[in-house]
C-alpha positions, 0 to 999 in steps of 0.5 A: 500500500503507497503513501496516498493509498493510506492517507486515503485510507485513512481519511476516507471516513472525512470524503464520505462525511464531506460529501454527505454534509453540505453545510460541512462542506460549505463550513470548511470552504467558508472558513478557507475563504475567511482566512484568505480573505483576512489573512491574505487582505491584511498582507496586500493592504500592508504590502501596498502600504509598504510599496507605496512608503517606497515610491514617495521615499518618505522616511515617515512613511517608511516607518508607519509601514513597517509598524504596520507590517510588524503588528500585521503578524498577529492577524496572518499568521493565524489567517495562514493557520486556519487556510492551511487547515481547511484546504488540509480538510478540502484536500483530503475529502477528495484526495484522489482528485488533487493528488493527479492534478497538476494545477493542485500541485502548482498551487502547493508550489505557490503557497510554498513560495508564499510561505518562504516569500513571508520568512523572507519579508519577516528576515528583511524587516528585522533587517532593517530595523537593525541597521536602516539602511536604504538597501536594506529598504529596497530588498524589504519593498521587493519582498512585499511586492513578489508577496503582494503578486504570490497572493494573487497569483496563488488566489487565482490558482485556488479559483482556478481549482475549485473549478477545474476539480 
């Protein structure tokens, strides 16, 4: 028995009760929607904020953004939390179907480049707090902006999935 063969096995009982519970089913998918939309509206509001900071070069603005972009962690993070569980859940109530799909492993490569896009902007904030040098800015402000394009693109990848499955 493979890997997917267990897990399927294994999870068999959540498909069935999935598929036989609408408002379960409906639950799951809205709480996964909650959490992008809080978590991922949050991090573009704070990206945008951040990338705007830059245009206008404005050291004021630059640090509102970055007060904002610390206290926005709170509020992702456990977003994050809540859509990888429930996408965890979606996931496996009809395994066989994401695991053959190349547009789901596509998106898995996406949240994984968002994943480590946030470690990255996470890194480039304390960075720049140590040292608040320029060029330390400019590698925070294209950290937000390839997040601010992952969001979207992964959202659009998600959207896309939920069609095609």
């Amino acid at each position: 028995m493979g890997i997917a063969s267990a897990v399927q096995a294994a999870t068999s009982w959540w498909a069935v009760y999935y598929s036989d519970h609408q408002m379960v089913s409906a639950f799951v998918g809205y709480l996964h929607l909650v959490g992008l939309m809080v978590g991922g509206g949050t991090a573009l509001a704070i990206d945008r904020q951040v990338l705007a900071s830059a245009r206008r070069g404005d050291t004021g603005r630059r640090a509102t953004a970055l007060a904002a972009l610390r206290g926005s962690h709170t509020v992702v993070i456990p977003a994050l939390a809540l859509v990888v569980a429930t996408g965890a859940l979606m996931t496996v109530a009809d395994l066989s179907t994401f695991l053959g799909s190349q547009l789901f492993w596509t998106k898995m490569v996406l949240v994984g480049l968002l994943f480590a896009n946030g470690a990255g902007l996470v890194a480039a904030e304390r960075a720049y707090v140590v040292s608040e040098q320029v060029t330390v800015w400019r590698r925070l402000v294209a950290v937000s902006g390839a997040s601010f394009c992952l969001w979207l693109i992964t959202l659009w990848m998600g959207v896309w999935l939920a069609v095609a499955a």
